[in-house]
C-alpha positions in Angstrom: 264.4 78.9 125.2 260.7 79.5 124.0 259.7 81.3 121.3 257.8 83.9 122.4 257.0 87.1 120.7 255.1 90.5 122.6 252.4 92.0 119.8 250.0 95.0 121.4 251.4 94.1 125.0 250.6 90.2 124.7 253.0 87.6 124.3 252.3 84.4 122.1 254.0 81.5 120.8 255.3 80.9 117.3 257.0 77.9 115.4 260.6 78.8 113.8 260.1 80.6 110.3 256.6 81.8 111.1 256.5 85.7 110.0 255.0 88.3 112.7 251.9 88.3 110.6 251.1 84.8 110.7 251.9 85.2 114.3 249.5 88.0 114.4 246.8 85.9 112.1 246.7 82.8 114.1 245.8 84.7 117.2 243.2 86.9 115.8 244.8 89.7 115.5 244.2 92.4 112.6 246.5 93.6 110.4 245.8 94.8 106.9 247.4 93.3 103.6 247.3 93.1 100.0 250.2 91.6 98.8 250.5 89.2 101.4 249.8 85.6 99.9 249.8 82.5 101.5 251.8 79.5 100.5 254.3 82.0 98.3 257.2 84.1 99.0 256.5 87.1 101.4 257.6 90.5 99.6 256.5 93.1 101.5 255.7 94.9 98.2 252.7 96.8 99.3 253.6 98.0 102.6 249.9 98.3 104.3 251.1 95.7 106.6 253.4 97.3 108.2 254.1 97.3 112.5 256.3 99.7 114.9 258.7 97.3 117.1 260.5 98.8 120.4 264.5 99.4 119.6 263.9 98.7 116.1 264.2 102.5 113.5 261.2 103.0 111.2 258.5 100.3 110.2 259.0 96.7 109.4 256.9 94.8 107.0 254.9 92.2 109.5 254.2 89.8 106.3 257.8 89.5 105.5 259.8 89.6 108.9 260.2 86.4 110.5 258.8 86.4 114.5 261.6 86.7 117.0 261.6 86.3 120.8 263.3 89.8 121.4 260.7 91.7 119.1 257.9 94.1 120.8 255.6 94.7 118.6 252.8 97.0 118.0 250.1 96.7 115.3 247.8 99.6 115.6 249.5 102.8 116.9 248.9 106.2 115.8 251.8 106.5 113.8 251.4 103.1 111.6 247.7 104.3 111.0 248.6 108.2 109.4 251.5 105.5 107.7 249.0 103.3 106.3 247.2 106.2 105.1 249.5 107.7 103.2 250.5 104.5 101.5 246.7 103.7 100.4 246.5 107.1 99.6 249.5 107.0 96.4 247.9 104.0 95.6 244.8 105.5 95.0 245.9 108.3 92.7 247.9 105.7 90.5 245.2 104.6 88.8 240.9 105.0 88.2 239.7 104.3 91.2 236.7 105.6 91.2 235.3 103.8 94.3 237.1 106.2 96.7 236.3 108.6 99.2 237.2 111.8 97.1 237.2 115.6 98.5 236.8 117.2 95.4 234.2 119.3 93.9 231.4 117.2 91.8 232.6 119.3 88.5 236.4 117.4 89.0 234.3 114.1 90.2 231.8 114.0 86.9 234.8 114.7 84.7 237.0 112.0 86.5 234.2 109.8 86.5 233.7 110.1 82.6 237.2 109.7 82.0 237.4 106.1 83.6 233.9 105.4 81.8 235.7 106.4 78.6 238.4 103.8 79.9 236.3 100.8 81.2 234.3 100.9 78.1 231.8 100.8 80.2 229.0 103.2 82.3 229.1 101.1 85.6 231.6 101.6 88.2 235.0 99.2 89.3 234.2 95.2 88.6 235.8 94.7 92.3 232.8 97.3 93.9 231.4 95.8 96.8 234.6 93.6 97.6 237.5 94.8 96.8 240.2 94.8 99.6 241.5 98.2 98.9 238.1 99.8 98.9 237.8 98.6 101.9 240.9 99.6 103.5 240.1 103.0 102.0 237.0 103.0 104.3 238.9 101.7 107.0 241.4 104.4 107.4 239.2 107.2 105.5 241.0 108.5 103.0 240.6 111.2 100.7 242.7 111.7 98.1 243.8 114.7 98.6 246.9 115.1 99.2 248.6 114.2 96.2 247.8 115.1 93.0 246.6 112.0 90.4 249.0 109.9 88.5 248.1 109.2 84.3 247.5 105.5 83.4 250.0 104.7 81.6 248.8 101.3 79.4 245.3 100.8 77.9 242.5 98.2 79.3 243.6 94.8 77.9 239.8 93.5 76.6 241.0 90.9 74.0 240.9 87.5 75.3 237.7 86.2 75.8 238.2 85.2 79.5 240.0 87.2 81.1 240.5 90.9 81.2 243.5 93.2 82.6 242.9 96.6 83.8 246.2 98.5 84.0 244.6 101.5 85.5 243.2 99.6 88.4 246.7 97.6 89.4 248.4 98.2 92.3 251.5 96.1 91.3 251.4 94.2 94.7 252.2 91.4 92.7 249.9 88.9 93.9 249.2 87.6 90.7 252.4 86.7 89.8 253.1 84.5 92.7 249.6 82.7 92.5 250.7 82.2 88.8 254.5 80.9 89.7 254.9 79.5 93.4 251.1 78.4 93.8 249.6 76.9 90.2 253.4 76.9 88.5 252.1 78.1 85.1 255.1 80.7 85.1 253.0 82.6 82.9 252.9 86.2 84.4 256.2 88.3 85.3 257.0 92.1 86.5 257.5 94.3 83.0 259.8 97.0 82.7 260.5 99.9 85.9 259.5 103.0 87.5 256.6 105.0 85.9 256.7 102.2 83.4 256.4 99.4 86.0 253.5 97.1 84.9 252.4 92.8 84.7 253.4 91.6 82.0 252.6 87.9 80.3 255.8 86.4 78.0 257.7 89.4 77.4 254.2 92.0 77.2 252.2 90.0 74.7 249.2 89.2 74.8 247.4 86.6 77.1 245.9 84.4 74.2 249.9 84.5 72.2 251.2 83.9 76.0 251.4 80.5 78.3 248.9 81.3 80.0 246.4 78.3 81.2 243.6 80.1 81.8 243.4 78.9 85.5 242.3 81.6 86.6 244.6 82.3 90.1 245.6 85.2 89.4 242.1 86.8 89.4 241.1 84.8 92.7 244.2 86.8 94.4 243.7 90.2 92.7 243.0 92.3 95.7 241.5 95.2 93.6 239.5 95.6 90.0 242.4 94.8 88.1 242.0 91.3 86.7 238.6 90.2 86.2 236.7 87.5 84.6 235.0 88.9 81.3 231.8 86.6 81.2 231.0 87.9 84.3 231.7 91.5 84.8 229.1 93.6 86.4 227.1 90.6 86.9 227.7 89.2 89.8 228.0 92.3 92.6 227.9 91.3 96.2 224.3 92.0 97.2 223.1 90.4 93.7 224.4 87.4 94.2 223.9 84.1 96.8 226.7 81.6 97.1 226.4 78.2 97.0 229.1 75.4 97.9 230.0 72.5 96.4 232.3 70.7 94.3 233.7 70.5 90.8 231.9 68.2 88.8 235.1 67.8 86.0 238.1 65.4 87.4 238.7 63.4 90.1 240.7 65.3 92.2 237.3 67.4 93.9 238.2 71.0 94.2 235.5 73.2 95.9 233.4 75.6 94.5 231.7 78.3 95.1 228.9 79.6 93.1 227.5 82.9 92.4 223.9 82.8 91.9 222.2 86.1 90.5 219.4 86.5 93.1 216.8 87.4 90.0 218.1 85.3 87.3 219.0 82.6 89.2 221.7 81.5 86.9 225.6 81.1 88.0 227.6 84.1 86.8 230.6 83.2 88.5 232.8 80.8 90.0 235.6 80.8 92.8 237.8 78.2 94.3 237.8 78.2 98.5 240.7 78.9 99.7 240.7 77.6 102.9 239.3 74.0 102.0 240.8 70.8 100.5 242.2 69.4 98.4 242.7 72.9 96.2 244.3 74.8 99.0 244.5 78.4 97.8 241.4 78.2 95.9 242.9 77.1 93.0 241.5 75.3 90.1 241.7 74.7 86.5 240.4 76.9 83.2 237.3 74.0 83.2 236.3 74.4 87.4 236.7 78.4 86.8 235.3 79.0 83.4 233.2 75.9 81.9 229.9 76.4 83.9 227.7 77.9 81.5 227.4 74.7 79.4 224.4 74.7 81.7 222.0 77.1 80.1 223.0 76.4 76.7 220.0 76.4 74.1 221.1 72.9 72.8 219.9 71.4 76.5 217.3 68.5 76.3 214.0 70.2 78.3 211.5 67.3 77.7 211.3 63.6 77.4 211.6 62.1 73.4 210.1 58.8 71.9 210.0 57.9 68.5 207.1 57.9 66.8 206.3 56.8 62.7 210.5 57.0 62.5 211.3 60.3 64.6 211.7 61.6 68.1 208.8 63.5 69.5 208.7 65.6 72.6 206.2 64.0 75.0 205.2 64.2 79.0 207.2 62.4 81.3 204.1 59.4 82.0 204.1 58.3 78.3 208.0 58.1 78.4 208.5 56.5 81.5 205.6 54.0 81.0 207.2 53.0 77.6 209.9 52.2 79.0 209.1 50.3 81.7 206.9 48.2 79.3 209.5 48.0 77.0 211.7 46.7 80.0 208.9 43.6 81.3 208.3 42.6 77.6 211.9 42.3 76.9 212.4 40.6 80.5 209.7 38.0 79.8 211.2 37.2 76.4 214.5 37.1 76.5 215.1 37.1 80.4 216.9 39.7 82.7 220.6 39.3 81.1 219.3 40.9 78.3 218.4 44.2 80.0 221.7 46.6 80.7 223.2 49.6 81.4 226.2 52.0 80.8 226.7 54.8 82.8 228.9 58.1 82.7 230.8 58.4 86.2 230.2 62.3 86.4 226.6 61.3 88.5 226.7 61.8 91.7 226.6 58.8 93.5 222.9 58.7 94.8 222.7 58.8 90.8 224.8 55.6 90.1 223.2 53.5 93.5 220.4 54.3 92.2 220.5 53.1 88.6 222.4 50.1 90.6 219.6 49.5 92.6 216.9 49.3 90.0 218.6 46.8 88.1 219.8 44.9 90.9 216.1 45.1 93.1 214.0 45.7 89.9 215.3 43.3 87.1 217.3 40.9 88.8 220.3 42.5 86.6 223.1 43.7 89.1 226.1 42.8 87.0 225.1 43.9 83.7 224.9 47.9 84.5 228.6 49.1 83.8 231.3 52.0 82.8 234.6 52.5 80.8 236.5 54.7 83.1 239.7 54.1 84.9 241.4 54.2 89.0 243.4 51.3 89.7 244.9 53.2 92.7 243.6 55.5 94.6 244.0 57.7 98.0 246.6 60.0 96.7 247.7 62.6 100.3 248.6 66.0 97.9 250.3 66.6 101.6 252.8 64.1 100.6 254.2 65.3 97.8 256.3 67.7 99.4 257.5 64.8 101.5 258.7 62.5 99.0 262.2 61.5 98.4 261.1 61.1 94.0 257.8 61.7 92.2 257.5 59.4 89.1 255.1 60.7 86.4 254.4 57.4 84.6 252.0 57.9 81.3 250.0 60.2 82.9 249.6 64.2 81.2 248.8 65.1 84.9 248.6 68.9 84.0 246.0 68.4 81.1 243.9 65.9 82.9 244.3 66.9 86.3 245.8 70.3 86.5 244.8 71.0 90.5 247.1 68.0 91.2 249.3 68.7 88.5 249.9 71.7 90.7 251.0 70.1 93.6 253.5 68.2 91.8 254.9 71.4 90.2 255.0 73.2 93.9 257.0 69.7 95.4 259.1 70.2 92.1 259.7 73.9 93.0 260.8 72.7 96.7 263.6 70.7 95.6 261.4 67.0 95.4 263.1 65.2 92.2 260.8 64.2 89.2 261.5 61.2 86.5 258.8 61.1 84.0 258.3 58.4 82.0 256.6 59.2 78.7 256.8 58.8 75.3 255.0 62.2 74.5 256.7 65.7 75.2 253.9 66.8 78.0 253.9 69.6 79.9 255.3 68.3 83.1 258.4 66.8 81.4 259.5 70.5 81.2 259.7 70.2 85.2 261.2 66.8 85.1 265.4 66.3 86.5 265.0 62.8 83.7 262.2 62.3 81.0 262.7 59.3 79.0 260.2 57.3 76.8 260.4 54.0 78.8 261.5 52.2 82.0 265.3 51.4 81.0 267.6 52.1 83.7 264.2 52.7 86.3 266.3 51.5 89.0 268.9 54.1 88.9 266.7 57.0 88.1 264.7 57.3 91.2 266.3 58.1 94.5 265.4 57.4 98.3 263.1 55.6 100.3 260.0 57.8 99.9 258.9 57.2 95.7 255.1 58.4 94.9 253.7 57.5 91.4 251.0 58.8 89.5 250.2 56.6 86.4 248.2 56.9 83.7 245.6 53.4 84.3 245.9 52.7 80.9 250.4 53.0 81.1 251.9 49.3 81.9 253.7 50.1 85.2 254.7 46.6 86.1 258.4 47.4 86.6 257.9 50.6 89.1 255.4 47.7 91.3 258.6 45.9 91.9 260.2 48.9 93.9 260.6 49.1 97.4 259.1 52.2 99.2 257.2 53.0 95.6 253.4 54.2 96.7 251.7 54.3 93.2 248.4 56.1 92.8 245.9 56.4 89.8 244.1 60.5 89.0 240.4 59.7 87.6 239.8 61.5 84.7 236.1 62.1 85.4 235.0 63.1 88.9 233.4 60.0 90.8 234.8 57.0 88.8 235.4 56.0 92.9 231.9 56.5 93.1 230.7 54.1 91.0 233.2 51.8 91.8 232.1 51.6 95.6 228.4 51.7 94.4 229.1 48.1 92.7 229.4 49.5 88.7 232.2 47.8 87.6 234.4 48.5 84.7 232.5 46.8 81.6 236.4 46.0 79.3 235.0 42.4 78.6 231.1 43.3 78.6 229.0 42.7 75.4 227.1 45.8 75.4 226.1 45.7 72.1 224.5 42.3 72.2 221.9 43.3 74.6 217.9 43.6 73.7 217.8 46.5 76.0 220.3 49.3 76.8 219.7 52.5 79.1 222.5 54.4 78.0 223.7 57.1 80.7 226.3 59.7 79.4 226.2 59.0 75.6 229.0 55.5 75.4 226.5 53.5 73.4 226.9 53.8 70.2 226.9 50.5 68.3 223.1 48.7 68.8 223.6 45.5 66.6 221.1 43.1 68.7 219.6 45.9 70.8 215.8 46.2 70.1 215.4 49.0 72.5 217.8 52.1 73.5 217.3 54.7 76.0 219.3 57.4 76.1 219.7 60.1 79.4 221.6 63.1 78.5 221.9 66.9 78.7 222.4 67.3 74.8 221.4 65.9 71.6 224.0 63.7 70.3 224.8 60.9 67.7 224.3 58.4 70.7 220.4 60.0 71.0 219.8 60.8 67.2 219.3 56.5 67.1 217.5 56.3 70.5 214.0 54.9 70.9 213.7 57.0 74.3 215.7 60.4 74.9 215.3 61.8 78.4 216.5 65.1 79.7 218.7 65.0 82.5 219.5 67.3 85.2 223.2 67.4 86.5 225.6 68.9 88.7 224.5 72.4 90.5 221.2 71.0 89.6 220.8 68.3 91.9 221.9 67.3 95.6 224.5 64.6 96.3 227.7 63.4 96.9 231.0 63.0 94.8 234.2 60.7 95.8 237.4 62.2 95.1 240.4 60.6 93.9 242.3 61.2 97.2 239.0 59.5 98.9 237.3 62.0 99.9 233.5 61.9 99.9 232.2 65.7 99.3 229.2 67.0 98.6 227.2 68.7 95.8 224.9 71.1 96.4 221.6 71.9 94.3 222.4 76.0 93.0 220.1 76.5 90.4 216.7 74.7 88.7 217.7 72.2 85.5 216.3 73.9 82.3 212.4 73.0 81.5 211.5 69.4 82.4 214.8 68.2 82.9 214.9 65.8 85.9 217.5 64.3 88.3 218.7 61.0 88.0 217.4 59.7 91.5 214.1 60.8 90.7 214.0 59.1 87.2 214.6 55.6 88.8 212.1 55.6 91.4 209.5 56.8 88.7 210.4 53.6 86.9 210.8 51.5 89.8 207.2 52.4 90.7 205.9 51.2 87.2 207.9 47.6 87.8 205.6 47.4 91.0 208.4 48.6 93.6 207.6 51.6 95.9 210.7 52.7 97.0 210.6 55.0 99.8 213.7 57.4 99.7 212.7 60.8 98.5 215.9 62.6 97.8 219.4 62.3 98.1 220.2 62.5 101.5 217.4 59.7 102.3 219.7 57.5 100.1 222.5 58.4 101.3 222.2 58.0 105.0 219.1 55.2 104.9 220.4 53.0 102.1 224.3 53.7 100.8 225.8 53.9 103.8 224.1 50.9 105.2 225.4 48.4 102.4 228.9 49.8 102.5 231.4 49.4 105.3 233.5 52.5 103.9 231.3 55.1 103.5 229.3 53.4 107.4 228.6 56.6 109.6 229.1 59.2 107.1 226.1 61.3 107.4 225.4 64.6 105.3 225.7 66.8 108.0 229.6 65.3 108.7 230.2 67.0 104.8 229.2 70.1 105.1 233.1 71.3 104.7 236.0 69.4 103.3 234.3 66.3 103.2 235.3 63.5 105.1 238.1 60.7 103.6 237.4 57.2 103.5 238.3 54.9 106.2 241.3 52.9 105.0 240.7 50.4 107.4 238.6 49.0 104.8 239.9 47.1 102.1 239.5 48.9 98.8 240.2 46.9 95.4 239.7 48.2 92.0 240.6 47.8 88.3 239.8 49.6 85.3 239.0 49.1 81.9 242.3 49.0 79.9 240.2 48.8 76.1 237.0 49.1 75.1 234.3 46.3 73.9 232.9 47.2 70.4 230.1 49.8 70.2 231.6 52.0 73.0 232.9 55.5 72.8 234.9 56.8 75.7 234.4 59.9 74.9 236.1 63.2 76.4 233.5 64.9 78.3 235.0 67.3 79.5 235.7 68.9 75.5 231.7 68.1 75.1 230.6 70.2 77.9 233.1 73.1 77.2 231.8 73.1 73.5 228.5 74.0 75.2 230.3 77.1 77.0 230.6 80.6 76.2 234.2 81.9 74.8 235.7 78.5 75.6 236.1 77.2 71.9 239.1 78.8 70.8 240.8 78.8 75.0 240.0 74.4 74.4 242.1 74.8 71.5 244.8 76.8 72.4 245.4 74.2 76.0 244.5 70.8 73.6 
């Protein structure tokens, strides 16, 4: 028999388990929620979704009542809309909400209005104004207010934590949050507190969010339907009509979670950021404390805003000609003397890859020095599915602190975990994912009998000897990058420099602050944001523009070339990477004609290499597009480091250059 339900006189299709809402959603048809979340337990908590059905008493909640082929339903009768009214109407007089349509006189408006100013701490009106979903249901069904009299707020605005605040008196107690927080990002950090009157969201036992397990990924204010959770750093700064939004993706990890920027239309700064829901790989719009908080490391005052050289002994600011032609006659003396093995460079694998082909190009086209421009970052295995988790028979967690490192897909695991997938971890450390873990134990004794089935994925940390899981049957292992486009560089022919003699070179263009050590070198140059212990002893110190400062391209750990999109201008002279290396590579006598980005992308990159052949800009402008497997791919990392290299956590140095983020880095490391 087909499954076939009747909504508004129609009938339709549905899959077994698929609620009448998701029914209703799939074929465009409107009904209201708040509570509703997808991907986690339907409650039905709120009630605005309700629907009339033919033989059935009373209402039935649409998001939480499973489609059936005898149901007849109806979405927008008279009855469900005076329903739906009176529902948004008690939740309106439980709390300040001063956005509403109120029929009152202005004397009991300007004293309810100074009474939530009193409470905000604050003169402007609800954070949530402009896009809040139960303002705009409010709208929708025009309600007033006044038909019940206003409920007291019963707990105090929680504005202690220097991310995130918690406005009781806004809270609807749809419980949203809570889910996000335990069925979508696992954190298990949020809960109901106490009943009735009393009812509110609590974290560990009513504490507060800094003493609580909270990770600071921000979920639960990405799901708050209302004013009630809100990021602090941001708050009144980034209304609706102030604001553009820009695309792109995260510049921290490997695993590529898309962004979406707010861009103050005056200031033209980013005052906010917000994982999209709908795209991959962080369904949900989920992300981690670093893709939701850590963006403001951008306009700190420490930035580099014009070129350096040194001069009787110090570094001097100078224009970008006398720094640029320095360099380059540093570069021909230094080739004619000693030869082009004795030019090199190291590179940090946050570029974008336009960046990295580019710095590959110029020594490979320019100095006859292809296999001397390296990095120190890790991916033995990549191509990880996050679809697949849920699919397999046993996840193995092999040296890998997946939730610190890679919390987005540290999430996934959690969720597979959650729907009854088992987890070994193998670990010497306590980490938190050996909390979710059926074994944890410190080495591979016994592997055989720990994992079950014929479906076993691995994620490994590259640096973790896994030689005895690589004798398993049905075992596909797979590698998380720590920074974002280690793959990147990888396919852009920058190979891992373990056995490379850095320090031994006469010249060294250092790109994301490794070098450290210069022995032989006769001349460093340094490209950076900040100034660091690696630029304090440079000869050359040039500002660089990064991330929502420049146009490209990043390649995810699960192979997914995405792009990044240009969102605001780099601070004072600062230039992009691309731009740098054609400057130079026009003062070594080579005119190179690509002008941005995109030029090298389509015209050059994807023209030497067979996996990324056909991949155009305009085939990214959504979730990317994944590498073509048909292709062999072969990597290996650096397992140590040759003297006079840091590998250095980048992710803790650009977080030190954020606002409020000292004490959250801390508290998570």
């Amino acid at each position: 028999m087909d499954n076939i339900i009747t909504i508004n006189g129609h009938k339709y299709s549905f899959e077994q388990g698929e609620t009448i809402l998701e029914v209703a959603k799939r074929n465009g048809i409107f009904i209201p929620t708040l509570c509703y979340l997808k991907g986690a337990t339907p409650t039905g908590a709120c009630r605005i979704c309700i629907v009339e059905a033919k033989k059935v008493p009373g209402f039935i909640s649409s998001c939480s009542t499973p489609a059936a082929s005898n149901l007849e339903v109806f979405t927008d009768t008279k009855r469900i809309h005076d329903a739906r009214r009176t529902i948004l109407e008690l939740m309106l007089i439980s709390g300040n909400h001063n956005c509403s349509v109120r029929d009152v006189l202005p004397q009991e408006w300007t004293d309810f209005q100074a009474m939530v100013e009193e409470y905000d701490r604050a003169g402007d009106i609800c954070t949530a104004y402009g896009r809040c979903q139960l303002q705009d249901l409010a709208y929708k069904y025009m309600v007033t207010e006044r038909t019940f009299d206003s409920l007291p707020v019963e707990y105090p605005l929680d504005f202690e934590d220097p991310l995130i605040a918690r406005d009781f008196s806004r809270c609807i107690l749809c419980g949203k949050c809570v889910y996000a927080c335990n069925e979508i990002q696992v954190n298990r950090a949020i809960s109901h507190g106490y009943r009735g009157m009393q009812s509110k969201i609590v974290v560990r036992g009513d504490t507060t969010i800094p003493e609580s397990d909270c990770v600071y990924c921000g979920e639960c204010i990405q799901v708050c339907p209302v004013g009630s959770l809100f990021e602090k750093k941001g708050r009144f700064n980034s209304r609706i009509w102030e604001v553009d939004t820009v695309r792109t993706t995260c510049h921290y990890c490997g695993v590529g979670c898309q962004l979406e920027l707010y861009v103050h239309k005056e200031e033209g700064k980013i005052v906010k950021v917000r994982g999209i829901e709908e795209a991959e790989p962080n369904h949900d719009g989920r992300l981690c404390f670093r893709g939701r908080f850590a963006f403001d490391f951008l306009y700190s005052e420490k930035r580099l805003t014009k070129p350096q050289i040194r001069k009787n002994g110090a570094l001097q600011e100078v224009e970008w000609d006398e720094a640029l032609d320095l360099i380059a006659a540093k570069l021909k003396e230094i080739k004619e003397k000693y030869g082009p093995d004795q030019v090199a460079s190291t590179v940090s694998t946050k570029y974008t890859t336009e960046d990295l082909f580019s710095v590959k190009k110029f020594f490979q086209a320019v100095l006859g020095a292809a296999d001397n421009v390296v990095h120190f970052e890790n991916s033995t295995f990549p191509g990880i599915v996050y679809e697949d988790l849920d699919k397999a028979s046993t996840i193995v967690i092999a040296g890998a602190d997946i939730t610190r490192e890679t919390p987005v897909a540290g999430s996934y695991v959690k969720q597979a975990v959650l729907h009854g997938v088992k987890l070994v971890v193998i670990d010497p450390r306590d980490t938190d994912i050996s909390k979710f873990a059926k074994i944890h134990q410190k080495d591979f004794t016994g592997i055989d009998r720990l994992v079950d089935g014929d479906n076993i994925i691995v994620f490994h940390h590259p640096e973790f000897d896994i030689t005895p899981l690589k004798k398993m049957r049905n075992t596909r292992i797979f590698s998380l990058t720590r920074e974002n486009n280690a793959i990147g560089a990888y396919l852009m022919g920058i190979k891992s420099g373990e056995d490379f003699d850095l320090a031994g070179k006469k010249f060294v263009y250092s790109l994301g602050r490794h070098f450290k050590k210069r022995d032989k070198v006769e001349f460093l140059v340094v490209q950076d944001l900040f100034d660091t212990e690696y630029s304090a002893d440079a000869d050359v110190v040039l500002p660089s523009a990064v991330w929502a400062e420049c146009e490209g391209t990043y390649i995810s750990s699960d192979l997914r070339v995405n792009r990044v999109r240009k969102a605001v201008d780099p601070p004072g002279e600062a230039k992009p990477t691309t731009w740098i290396f054609k400057e130079l590579a026009k003062r070594m006598g080579q005119n190179w004609e690509s002008t941005g980005s995109r030029e090298i992308w389509e015209k050059e990159i994807t023209l030497v290499d067979p996996h990324l052949k056909e991949i155009d800009y305009s085939k990214l402008e959504g979730d990317g597009i994944k590498i073509d497997k048909g292709h062999p791919l072969s990597f290996s990392g650096a397992d140590k480091l040759p003297p006079g290299i840091d590998r250095i956590d980048s992710h803790k140095v650009l977080c030190a250059h954020c606002k409020d983020m000292e004490n959250v880095f801390k508290k998570l490391f």
